[in-house]
C-alpha atoms as one frame of an Amber mdcrd trajectory, in Angstrom:
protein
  74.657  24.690 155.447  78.244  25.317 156.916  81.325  25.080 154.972  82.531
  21.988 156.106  79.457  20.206 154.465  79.720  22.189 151.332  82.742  21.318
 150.378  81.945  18.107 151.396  78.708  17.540 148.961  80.911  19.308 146.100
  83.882  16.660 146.736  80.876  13.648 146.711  79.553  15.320 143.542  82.893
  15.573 141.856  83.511  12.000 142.693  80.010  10.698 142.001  80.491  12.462
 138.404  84.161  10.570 138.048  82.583   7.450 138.814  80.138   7.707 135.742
  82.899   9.384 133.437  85.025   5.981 134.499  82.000   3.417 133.770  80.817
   5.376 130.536  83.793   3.806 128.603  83.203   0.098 128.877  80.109  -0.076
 127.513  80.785   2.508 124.669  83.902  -0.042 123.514  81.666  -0.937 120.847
  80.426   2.128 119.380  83.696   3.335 119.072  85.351   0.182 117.744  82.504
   0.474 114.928  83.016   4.857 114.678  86.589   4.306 114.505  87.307   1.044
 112.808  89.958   0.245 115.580  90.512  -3.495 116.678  90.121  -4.694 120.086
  93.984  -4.306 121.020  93.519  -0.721 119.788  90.102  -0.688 122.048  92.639
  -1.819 125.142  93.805   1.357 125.012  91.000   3.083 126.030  91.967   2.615
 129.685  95.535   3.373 129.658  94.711   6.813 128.049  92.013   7.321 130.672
  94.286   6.561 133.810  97.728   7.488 132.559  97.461  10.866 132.906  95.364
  10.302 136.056  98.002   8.556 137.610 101.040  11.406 136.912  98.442  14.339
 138.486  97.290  12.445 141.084 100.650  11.476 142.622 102.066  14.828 141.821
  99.074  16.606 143.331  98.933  14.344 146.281 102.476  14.935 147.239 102.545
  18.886 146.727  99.316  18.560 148.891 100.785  20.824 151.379 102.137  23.474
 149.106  99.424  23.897 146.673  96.428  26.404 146.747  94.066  23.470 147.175
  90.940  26.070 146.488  91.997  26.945 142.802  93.541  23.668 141.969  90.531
  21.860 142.586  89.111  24.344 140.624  91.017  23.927 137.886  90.950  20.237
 137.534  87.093  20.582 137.517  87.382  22.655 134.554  89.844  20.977 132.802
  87.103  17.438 133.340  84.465  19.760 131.417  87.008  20.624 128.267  88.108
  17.569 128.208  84.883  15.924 128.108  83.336  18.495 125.728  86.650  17.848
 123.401  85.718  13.836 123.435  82.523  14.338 122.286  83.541  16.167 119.312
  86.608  14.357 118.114  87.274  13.289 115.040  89.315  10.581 114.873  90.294
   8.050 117.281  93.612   9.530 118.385  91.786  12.857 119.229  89.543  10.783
 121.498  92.120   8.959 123.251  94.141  12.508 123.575  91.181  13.900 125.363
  90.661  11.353 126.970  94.288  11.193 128.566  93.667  15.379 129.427  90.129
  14.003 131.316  91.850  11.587 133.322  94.967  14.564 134.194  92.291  16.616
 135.112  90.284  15.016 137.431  93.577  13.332 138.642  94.522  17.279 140.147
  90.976  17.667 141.825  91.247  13.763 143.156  94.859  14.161 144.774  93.717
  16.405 146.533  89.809  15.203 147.487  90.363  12.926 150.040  93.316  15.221
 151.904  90.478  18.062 152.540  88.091  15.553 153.539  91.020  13.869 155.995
  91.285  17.148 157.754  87.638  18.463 157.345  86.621  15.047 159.308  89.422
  13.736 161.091  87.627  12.409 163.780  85.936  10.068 161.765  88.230   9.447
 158.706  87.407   6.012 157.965  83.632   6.490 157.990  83.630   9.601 155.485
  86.480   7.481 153.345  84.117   4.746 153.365  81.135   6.904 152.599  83.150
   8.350 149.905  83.694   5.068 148.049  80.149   4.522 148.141  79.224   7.652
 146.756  81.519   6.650 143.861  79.818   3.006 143.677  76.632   4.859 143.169
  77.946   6.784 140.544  79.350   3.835 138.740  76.800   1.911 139.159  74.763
   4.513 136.478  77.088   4.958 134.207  76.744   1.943 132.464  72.702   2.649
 132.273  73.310   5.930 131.391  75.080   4.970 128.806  72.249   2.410 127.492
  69.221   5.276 128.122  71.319   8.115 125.655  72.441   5.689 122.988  68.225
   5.065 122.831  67.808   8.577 121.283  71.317   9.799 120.268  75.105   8.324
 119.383  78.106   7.748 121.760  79.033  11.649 121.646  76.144  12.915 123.550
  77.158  10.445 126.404  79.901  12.613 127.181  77.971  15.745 126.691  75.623
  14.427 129.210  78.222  13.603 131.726  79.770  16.650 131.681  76.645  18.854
 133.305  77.593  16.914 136.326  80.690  18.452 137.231  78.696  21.799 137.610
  77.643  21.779 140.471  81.448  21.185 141.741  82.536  23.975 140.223  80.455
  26.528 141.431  81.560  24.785 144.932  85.074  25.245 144.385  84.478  28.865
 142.996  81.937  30.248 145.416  82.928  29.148 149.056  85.875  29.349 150.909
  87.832  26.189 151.784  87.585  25.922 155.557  91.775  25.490 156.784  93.223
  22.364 156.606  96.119  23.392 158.204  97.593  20.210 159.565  98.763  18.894
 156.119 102.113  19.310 156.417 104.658  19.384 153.468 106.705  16.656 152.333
 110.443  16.792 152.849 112.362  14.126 150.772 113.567  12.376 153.570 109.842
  12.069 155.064 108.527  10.734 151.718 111.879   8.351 151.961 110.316   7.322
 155.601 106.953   6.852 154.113 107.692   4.604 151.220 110.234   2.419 153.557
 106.890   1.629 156.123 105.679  -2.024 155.575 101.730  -0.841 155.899 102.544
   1.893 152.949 104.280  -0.388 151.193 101.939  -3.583 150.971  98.900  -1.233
 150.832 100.467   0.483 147.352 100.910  -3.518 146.522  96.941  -4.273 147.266
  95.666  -1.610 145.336  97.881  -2.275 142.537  95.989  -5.425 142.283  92.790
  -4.529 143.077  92.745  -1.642 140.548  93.905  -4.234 137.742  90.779  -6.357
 138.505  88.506  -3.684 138.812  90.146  -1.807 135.595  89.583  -5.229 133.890
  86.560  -5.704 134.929  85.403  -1.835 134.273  86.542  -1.930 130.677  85.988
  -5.922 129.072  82.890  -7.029 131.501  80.585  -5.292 129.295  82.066  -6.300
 125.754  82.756  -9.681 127.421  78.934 -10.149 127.645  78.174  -8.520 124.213
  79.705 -12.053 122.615  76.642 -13.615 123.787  74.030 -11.500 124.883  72.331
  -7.948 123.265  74.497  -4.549 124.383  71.697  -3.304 126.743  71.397  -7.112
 128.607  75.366  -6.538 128.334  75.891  -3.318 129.923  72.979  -4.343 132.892
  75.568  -7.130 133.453  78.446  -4.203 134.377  75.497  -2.619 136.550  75.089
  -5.881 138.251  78.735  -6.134 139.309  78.911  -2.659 140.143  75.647  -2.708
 142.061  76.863  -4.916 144.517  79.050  -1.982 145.937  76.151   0.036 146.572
  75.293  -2.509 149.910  78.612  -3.495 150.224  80.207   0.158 150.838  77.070
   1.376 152.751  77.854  -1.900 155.451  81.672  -1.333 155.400  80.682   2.076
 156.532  79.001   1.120 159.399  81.909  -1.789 160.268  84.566  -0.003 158.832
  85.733   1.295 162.615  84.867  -1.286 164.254  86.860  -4.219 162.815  90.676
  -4.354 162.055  91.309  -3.662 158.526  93.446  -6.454 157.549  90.699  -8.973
 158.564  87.658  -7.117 157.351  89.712  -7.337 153.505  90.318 -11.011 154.117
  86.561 -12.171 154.782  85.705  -9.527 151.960  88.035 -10.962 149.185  88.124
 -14.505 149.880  84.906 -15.211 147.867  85.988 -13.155 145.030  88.613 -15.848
 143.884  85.702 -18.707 142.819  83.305 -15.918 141.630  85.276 -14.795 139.036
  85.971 -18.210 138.175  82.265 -18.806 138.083  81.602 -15.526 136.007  84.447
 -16.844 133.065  83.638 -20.131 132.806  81.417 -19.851 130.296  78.409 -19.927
 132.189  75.624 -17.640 131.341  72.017 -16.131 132.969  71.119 -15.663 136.909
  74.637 -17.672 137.700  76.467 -15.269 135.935  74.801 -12.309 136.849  74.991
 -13.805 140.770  78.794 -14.030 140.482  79.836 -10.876 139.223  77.834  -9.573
 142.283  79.496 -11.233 144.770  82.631 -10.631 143.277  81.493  -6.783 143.439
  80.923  -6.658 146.765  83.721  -8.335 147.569  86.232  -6.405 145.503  84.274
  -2.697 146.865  85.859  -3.195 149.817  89.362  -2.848 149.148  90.009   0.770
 148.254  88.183   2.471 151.361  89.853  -0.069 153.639  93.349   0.060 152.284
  92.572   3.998 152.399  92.055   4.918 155.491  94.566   1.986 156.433  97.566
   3.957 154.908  96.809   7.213 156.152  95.523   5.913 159.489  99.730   5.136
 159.734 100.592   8.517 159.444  97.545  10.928 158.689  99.665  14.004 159.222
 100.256  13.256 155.822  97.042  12.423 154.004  97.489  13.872 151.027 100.986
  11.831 150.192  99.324   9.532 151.099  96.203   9.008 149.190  98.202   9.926
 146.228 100.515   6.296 146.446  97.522   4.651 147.362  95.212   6.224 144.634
  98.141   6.185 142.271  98.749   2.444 142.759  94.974   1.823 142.216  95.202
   3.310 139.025  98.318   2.287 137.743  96.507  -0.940 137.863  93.461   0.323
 136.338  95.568   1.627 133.183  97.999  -1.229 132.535  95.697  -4.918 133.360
  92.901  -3.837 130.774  95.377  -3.048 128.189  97.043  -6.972 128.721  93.398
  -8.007 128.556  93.189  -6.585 124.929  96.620  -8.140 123.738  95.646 -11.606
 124.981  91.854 -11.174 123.513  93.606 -11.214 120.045  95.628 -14.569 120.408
  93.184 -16.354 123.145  89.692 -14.974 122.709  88.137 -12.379 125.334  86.774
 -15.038 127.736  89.949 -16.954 127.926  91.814 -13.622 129.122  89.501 -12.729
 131.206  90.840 -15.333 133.470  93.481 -13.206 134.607  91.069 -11.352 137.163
  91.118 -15.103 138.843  94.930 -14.834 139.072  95.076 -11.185 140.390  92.320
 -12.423 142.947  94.597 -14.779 144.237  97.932 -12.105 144.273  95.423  -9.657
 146.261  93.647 -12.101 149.098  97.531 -13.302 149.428  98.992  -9.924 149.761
  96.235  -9.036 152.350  97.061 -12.069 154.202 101.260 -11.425 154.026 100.824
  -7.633 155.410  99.091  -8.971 158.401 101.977 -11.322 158.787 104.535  -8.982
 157.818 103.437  -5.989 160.335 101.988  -8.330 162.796  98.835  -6.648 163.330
  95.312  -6.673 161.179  95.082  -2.977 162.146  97.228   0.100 160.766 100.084
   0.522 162.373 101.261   4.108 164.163 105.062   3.429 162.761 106.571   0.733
 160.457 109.576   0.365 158.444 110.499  -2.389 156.131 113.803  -2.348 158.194
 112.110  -2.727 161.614
């Protein structure tokens, strides 16, 4: 096996490992609420602590992409996962957790602003395929955690989840500290004035905007679907529910893949998200059973397409600078991510869970609208080569 796969099955298997780290703290909401003694506003901050310090190394990262040794600092952020997760598993009160937790998400932040910039150069003939390929490696990923979860709590507490999903950032490391990074020498570093440029293009800008949104419905969705469904049915029933929404990437990101090249991105997210709006409405209406389970997968599938597409649409603008790049774009996802599920748990306490739940509807709508604007605002549904809000 050559280099260039390699480091591309260690990058999968970092991201595949993220993905069940990221899922593993929805369903747990409830052991910890009961460890703890914390109330569900205190519970909303489970995601802000994960994704905040994601957020500051992933943009940081992203944007030094050029400068940095991307070998060790990849490195580094996989070890820093493996503490982190070790030091969540044995903490002692809740602040200790969420601490952790906040040095987890920094961590694999560094190795994830950086991920997708190797992968840009490693496979820049077909970028969108192995971004697309990427996101569905995650989907897998995600789409265990939540089981995973269910199958340790069977024979031990919340603590050895983490133990668990630390073993599978291994295999990454001994990657990153074994073989040589083939060159990725057409990053090129970011001036001020060209990160100026970047942030002034209209397909930058209203991609940032999209995954903003996206990542709060996801983030929502990630953290409250599984505690949602708790109210009403058992934990493991509740947590299949989570696997149900998140299963629906598996298909969906394996047939974006495959289109992903072939049709322009702007209309590809528009048929993708337009179903999402009356799914979610279906899924919070207080229905329960196969109708419920059916709309959360649609609105999965639908939603799984946003973050490859608006991806490799960014960088397809201006892939000379990847790394930037995917750091707005990632950052923006999970600014969303950190901030929408932490709302969710301040309107839980005056409104009920299911009532604020309703905001994924609203964010729905903000997305499908925003996708629709940037094709009206750039006047084309595929990346364009060079934009400015000016122009």
């Amino acid at each position: 096996m050559n280099r260039v796969r390699i480091w591309t099955l260690g990058i999968f298997l970092f991201v595949f490992g993220d993905a069940v780290a990221m899922q593993a703290r929805g369903p747990i909401l409830a052991e910890l609420g009961g460890e703890f003694g914390v109330t569900e506003a205190a519970l909303g901050l489970v995601a802000p602590a994960g994704t905040a310090g994601f957020v500051l190394a992933v943009v940081a990262t992203g944007l030094l992409a050029g400068r940095l040794p991307i070998r060790r600092t990849v490195a580094i952020g996989a070890v820093g996962v493996v503490v982190a997760l070790a030091a969540m598993a044995a903490a002692p009160i809740y602040l200790v957790f969420l601490g952790a937790l906040l040095v987890q998400g920094g961590a694999a932040g560094v190795f994830r602003g950086l991920d997708r910039a190797v992968l840009s150069h490693l496979h820049a003939a077909r970028r969108g395929r192995v971004y697309a390929a990427y996101a569905f490696v995650w989907a897998v990923g995600a789409v265990l955690g939540p089981q995973l979860v269910s199958a340790v709590l069977t024979v031990a507490d919340w603590r050895a989840v983490f133990v668990v999903i630390a073993c599978f950032f291994v295999p990454t490391i001994l990657v990153a500290g074994r073989t040589e990074l083939p060159a990725v020498d057409a990053e090129r570093s970011l001036s001020r004035a060209a990160l100026g440029e970047l942030l002034r293009r209209r397909s930058v800008v209203a991609a940032c905007l999209g995954m903003l949104l996206v990542g709060a419905v996801e983030g929502i969705l990630f953290t409250w679907l599984a505690y949602y469904a708790g109210t009403f049915y058992p934990t493991a029933t509740a947590n299949l529910l989570l696997s149900a929404y998140l299963l629906a990437y598996i298909p969906a990101r394996l047939g974006y893949t495959f289109v992903i090249d072939r049709v322009p991105a702007l209309a590809l997210l528009l048929v993708a998200t337009l179903p999402t709006i009356p799914a979610l409405a279906v899924a919070f209406s207080g229905t329960t059973g196969p109708v419920l389970f059916l709309a959360v997968f649609v609105a999965g599938a639908g939603l799984s397409s946003v973050f490859p597409t608006l991806s490799a649409y960014a960088v397809e603008a201006a892939p000379e600078y990847s790394g930037p790049l995917t750091a707005l774009t990632t950052g923006a996802t999970y600014a969303g991510i950190a901030i929408a599920p932490a709302i969710v748990g301040v309107l839980a306490e005056f409104a009920g869970i299911g009532r604020a739940l309703w905001l994924t509807v609203a964010l729905a709508v903000a997305l499908f609208a925003t996708i629709a604007g940037t094709w009206l605002w750039t006047g084309t549904p595929s990346a364009p080569s060079s934009d400015t809000a000016s122009s």
